[in-house]
C-alpha positions in Angstrom: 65.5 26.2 91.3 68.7 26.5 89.2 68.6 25.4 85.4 71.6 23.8 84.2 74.3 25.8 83.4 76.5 26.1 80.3 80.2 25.0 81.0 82.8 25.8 78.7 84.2 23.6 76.3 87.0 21.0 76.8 90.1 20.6 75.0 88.8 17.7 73.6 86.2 19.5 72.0 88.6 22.3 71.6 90.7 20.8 69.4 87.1 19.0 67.3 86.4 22.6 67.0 90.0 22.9 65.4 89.5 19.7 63.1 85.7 21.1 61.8 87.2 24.6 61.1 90.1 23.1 59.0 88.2 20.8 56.9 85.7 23.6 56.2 88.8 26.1 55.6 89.8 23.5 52.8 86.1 23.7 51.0 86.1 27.9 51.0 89.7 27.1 49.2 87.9 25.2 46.9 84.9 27.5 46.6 87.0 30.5 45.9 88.7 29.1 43.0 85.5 28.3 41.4 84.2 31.9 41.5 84.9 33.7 38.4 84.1 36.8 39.5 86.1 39.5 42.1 83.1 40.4 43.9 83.6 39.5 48.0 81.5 37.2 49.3 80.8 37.0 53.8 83.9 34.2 53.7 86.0 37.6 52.4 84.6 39.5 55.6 84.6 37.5 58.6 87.0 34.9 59.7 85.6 31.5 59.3 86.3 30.8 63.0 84.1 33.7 64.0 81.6 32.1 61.4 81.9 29.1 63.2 80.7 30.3 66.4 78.5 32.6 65.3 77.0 29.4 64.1 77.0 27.8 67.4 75.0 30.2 69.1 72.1 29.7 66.3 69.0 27.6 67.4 68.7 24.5 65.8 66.0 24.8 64.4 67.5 27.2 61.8 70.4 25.7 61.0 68.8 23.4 58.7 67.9 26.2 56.3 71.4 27.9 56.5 72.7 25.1 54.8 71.9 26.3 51.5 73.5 29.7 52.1 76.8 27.6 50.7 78.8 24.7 50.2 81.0 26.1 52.7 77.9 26.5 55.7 76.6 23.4 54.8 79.8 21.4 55.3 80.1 23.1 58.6 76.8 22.5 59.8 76.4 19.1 58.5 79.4 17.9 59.9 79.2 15.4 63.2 82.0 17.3 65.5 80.1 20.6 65.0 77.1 18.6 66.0 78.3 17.6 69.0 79.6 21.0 70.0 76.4 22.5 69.2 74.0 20.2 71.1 76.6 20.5 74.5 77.5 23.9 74.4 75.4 26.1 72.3 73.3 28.9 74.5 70.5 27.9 71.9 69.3 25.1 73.3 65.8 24.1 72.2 63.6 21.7 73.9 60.8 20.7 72.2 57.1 18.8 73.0 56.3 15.8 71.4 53.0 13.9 71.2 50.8 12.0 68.4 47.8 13.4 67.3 46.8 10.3 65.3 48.4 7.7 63.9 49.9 9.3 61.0 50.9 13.0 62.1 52.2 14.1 65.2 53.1 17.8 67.0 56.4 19.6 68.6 55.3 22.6 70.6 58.4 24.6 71.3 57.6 27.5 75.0 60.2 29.6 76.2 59.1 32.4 78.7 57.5 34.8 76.3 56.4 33.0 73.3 54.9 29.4 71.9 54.6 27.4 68.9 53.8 24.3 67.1 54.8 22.6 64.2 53.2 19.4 62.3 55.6 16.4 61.4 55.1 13.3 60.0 56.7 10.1 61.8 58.7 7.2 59.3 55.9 5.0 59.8 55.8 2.5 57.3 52.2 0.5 58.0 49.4 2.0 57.2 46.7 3.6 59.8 45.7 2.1 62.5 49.9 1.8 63.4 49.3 2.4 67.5 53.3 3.6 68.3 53.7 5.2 71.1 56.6 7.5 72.5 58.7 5.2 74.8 62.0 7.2 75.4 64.1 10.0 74.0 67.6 11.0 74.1 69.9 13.3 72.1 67.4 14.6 69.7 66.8 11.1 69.3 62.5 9.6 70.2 61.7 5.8 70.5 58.8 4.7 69.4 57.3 1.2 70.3 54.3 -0.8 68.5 53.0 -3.5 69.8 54.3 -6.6 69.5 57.5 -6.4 68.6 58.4 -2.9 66.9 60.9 -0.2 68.1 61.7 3.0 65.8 64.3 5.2 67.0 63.9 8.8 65.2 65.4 12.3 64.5 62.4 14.6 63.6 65.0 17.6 62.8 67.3 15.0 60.6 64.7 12.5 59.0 67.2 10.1 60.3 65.5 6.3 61.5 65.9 3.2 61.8 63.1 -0.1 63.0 64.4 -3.0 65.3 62.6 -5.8 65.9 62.5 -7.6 68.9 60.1 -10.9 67.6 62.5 -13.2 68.9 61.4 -11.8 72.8 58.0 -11.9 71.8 58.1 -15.3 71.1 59.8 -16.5 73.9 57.8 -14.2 77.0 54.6 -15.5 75.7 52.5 -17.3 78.0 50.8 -20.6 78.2 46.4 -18.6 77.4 45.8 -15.3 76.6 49.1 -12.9 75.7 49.5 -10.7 77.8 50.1 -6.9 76.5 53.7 -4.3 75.6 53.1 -2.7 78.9 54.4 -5.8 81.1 58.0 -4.8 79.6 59.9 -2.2 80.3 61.5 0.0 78.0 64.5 2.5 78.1 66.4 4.3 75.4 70.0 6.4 76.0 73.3 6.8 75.5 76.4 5.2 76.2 79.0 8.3 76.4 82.1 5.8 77.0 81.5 3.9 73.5 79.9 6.4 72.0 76.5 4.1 71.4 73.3 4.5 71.6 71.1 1.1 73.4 67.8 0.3 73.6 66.3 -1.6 77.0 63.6 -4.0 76.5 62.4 -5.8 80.3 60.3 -8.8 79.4 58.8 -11.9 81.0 59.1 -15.4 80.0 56.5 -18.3 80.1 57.7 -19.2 83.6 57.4 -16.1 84.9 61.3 -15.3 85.0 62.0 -11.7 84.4 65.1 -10.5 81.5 66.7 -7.8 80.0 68.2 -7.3 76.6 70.0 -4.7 75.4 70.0 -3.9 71.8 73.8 -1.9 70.6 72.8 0.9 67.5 76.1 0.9 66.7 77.0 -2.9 66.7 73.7 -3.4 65.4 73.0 -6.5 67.6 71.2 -7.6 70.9 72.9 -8.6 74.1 71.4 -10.2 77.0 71.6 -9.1 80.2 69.9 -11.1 82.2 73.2 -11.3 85.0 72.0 -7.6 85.5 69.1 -8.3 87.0 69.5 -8.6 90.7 66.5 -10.1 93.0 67.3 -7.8 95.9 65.5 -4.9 94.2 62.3 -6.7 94.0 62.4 -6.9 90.1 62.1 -10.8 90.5 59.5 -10.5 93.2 56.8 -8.1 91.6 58.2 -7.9 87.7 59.0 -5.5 85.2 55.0 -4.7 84.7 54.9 -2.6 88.2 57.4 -0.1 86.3 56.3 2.8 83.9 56.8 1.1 80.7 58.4 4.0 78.9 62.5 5.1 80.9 63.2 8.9 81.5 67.4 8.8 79.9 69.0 11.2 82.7 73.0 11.3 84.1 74.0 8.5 82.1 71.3 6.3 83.5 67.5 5.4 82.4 65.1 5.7 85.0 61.6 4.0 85.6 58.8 5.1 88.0 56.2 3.1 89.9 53.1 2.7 89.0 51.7 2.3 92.2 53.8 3.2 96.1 52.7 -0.3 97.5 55.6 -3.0 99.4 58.6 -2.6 97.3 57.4 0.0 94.4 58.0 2.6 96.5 61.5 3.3 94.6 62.7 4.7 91.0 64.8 1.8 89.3 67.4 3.1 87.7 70.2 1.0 85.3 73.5 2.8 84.6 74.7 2.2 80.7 78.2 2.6 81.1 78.1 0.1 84.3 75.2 -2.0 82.9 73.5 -1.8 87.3 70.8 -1.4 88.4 70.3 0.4 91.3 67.3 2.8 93.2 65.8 5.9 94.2 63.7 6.0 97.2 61.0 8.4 96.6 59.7 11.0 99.1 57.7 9.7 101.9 55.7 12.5 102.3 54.4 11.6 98.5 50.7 12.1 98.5 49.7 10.3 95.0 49.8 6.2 94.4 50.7 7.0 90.5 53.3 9.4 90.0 55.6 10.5 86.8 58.8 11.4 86.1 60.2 14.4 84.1 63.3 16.6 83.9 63.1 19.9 85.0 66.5 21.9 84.5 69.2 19.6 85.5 67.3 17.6 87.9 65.4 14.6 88.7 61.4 15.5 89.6 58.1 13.4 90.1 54.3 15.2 89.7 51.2 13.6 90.8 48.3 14.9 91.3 47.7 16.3 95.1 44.8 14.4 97.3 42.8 17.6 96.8 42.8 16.7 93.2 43.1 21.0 93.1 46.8 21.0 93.0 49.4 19.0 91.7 52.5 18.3 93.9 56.4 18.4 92.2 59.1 16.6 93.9 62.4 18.1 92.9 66.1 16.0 93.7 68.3 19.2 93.7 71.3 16.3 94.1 71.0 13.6 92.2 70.8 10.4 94.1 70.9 12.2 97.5 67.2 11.5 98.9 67.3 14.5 101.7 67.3 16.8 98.7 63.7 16.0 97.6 62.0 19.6 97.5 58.4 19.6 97.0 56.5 22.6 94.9 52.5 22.6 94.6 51.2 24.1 91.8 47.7 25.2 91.7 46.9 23.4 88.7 44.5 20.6 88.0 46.5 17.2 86.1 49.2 19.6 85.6 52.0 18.3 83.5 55.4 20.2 84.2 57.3 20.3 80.8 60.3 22.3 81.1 62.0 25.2 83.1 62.0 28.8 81.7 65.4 30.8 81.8 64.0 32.2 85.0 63.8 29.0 86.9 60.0 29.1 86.3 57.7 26.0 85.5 55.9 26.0 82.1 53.6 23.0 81.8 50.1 21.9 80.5 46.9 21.6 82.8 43.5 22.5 83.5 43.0 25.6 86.3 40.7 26.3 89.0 38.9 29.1 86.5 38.3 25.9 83.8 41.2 27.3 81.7 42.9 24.7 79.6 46.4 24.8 78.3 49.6 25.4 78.7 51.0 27.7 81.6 54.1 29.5 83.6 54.0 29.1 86.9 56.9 30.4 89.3 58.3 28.0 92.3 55.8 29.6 94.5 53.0 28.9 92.2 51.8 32.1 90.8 50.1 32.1 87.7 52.8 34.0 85.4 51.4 33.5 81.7 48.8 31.7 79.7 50.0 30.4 76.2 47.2 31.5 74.1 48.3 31.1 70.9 48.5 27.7 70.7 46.2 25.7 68.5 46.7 22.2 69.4 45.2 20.8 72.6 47.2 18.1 74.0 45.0 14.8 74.9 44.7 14.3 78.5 45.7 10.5 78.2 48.3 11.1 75.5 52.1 10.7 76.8 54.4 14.0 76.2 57.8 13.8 75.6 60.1 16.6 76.4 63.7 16.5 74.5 66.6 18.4 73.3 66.4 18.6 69.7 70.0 17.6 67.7 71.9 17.7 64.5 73.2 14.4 65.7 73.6 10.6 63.9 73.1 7.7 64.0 75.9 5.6 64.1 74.6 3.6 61.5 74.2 7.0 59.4 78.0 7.6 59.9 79.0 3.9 58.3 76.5 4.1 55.5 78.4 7.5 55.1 82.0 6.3 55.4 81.3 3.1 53.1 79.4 5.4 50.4 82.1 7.3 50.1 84.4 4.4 49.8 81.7 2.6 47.1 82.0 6.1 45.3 86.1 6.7 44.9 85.9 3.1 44.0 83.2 2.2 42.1 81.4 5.7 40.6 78.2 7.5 42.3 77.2 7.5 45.5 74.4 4.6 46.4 71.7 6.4 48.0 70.1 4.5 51.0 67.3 4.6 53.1 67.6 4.1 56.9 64.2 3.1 57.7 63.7 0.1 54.6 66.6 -2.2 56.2 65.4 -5.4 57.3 64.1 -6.2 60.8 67.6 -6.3 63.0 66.4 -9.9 65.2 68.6 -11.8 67.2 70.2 -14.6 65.4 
């Protein structure tokens, strides 16, 4: 199984390599001539271009405290362009585990192939305990959270960066004539646009007559758009609805993807709905698929579903080595209890979480013929069985609300004095008006 691969930069982001070098260039000018004394400093001793990529190949995760090394690092490293080159191209990637562990605090486990660990964070929930989000989507460093009725957050865990929608204005309108019925009957999705640079948010909901919708919320015009003409009834969307769908999208190629919930008359397919070309299209999944429930995840650059075998001893991964091409299904049995593939090692191995035939519990590397490679013992966190994991690239990335607020502080500043400071996650509920 082949992991993705790095491939080298564009001139595009060639020349945003240029631009972020030169603006940082013109802050060491500046830092210079404040120094009063003749002592050399690293800016003396390496070339800031070699600084530059020698910051590109740092994981992410320690960025954020190489900011205060100096004005000059922290320009670099804040800045969006190096962002961007750093989440596409550095070797450091780092995928990280999400889940909640209550209402309050949740945990990243970060596994590679020799070593594991966890770190506590604290989501920008405003209500107080009992909240009940749960993880929807990711994408870009970027988690959704959804809580029910009518809540989305979308959250940078490395940044602090957030914002809340609201979607009341669905709510009200998908609500049936008796008892309402719950989030899960809508579909959510969560990605990125690459063509306009935007970030949108999926929400697939049902209205009092049973007709199924789709809105499309825009982070970067800030507003919802209906896209109901997307729907087509040939998929059997119309026929069975939105609530025979994994609630929560997988963000992969451009496209968010939903699985079944069950592999009965027409749910035997992965809906998928292309941002840039706002489709819907599908996936037939492999017939020789032995579980009614199965899940989606990413594993290297490809598409996979796990289930749990027949057996209920081994769990069965379904691997599309070519996206979109159905003869390229590959199947892989682990011999692992409810195992939950996370991630691929640099070796091409699977590290996941799951319960073995010798009652060990935990999280594990298993190779593509399903030998038991390592045991994470270190670990002190025990994921919930029933608790949703989410698996995604952490970024340095914005929002593009965060670059405005930005771009018109600075403006209120070299017109009116200090910079306003502003906080992201106290703006009103954004509601279709």
């Amino acid at each position: 199984m082949n992991c993705e691969k790095l491939s080298n930069p564009s001139m595009h982001k060639k020349k945003k390599l240029k631009h972020t070098v030169n603006k940082a260039k013109e802050q060491s000018i500046m830092e210079n001539k404040n120094q009063n004394d003749k002592s050399k400093s690293i800016h003396d001793i390496l070339p800031l271009d070699l600084i530059h990529i020698i910051l590109l190949r740092v994981p992410i995760r320690h960025l954020a405290r190489l900011k205060c090394v100096s004005k000059l690092w922290c320009s670099l490293i804040s800045d969006r362009d190096f962002a961007e080159l750093h989440f596409h191209h550095s070797p450091a990637t780092t995928n990280a585990c999400f889940f909640m562990k209550n209402d309050t605090t949740a945990y990243l486990v970060y596994l590679d192939d020799n070593d594991a660990s966890e770190k506590l964070v604290c989501p920008p929930f405003q209500k107080k305990p009992p909240s009940n989000f749960s993880v929807v989507g990711s994408c870009r460093g970027f988690i959704l959270f959804h809580r029910d009725p009518h809540f989305l957050v979308v959250w940078n865990p490395l940044t602090g960066s957030s914002k809340r929608i609201s979607y009341s204005h669905i709510v009200h309108r998908s609500k049936p004539p008796g008892p309402r019925i719950g989030y899960d009957v809508y579909l959510h999705g969560f990605g990125y646009d690459a063509s306009q640079d935007d970030y949108l948010l999926l929400v697939g909901w049902c209205d009092c007559e049973g007709q199924y919708h789709l809105d499309c919320f825009s982070l970067r015009t800030n507003s919802w758009i209906n896209l109901d003409a997307a729907v087509p009834k040939n998929l059997g969307i119309q026929l069975l609805g939105f609530r025979y769908w994994h609630s929560g999208g997988l963000f992969f190629n451009g496209a968010v993807h939903w699985a079944p919930w069950d592999l009965k008359d027409y749910r035997d397919v992965i809906i998928i709905f292309d941002l840039m070309e706002m489709t819907f299209s599908t996936i037939s999944v492999p017939e020789q698929l032995s579980c009614s429930s199965p899940s989606l995840t990413l594993l290297g650059n490809c598409l996979a579903l796990y289930s749990g075998n027949d057996d209920c001893r081994n769990t069965d991964i379904w691997v599309m080595k070519e996206y979109k091409v159905h003869s390229s299904w590959t199947l892989y049995q682990i011999p692992c209890k409810d195992f939950r593939p996370l991630c691929l090692s640099s070796n091409g191995d699977i590290i996941g979480r799951g319960y073995t035939s010798y009652d060990k519990t935990g999280y594990f590397i298993y190779n593509v013929r399903g030998d038991l490679l390592k045991h994470f013992k270190s670990l002190c966190c025990q994921l919930p069985y029933r608790e949703r994991i989410n698996v995604y690239t952490e970024s340095l990335l914005p929002l593009p609300s965060d670059i405005k607020d930005k771009d018109n502080n600075k403006k209120m500043k070299k017109e009116i004095g200090p910079q306003v400071h502003h906080e992201y996650f106290e703006q009103p509920d954004v509601a279709k008006g």
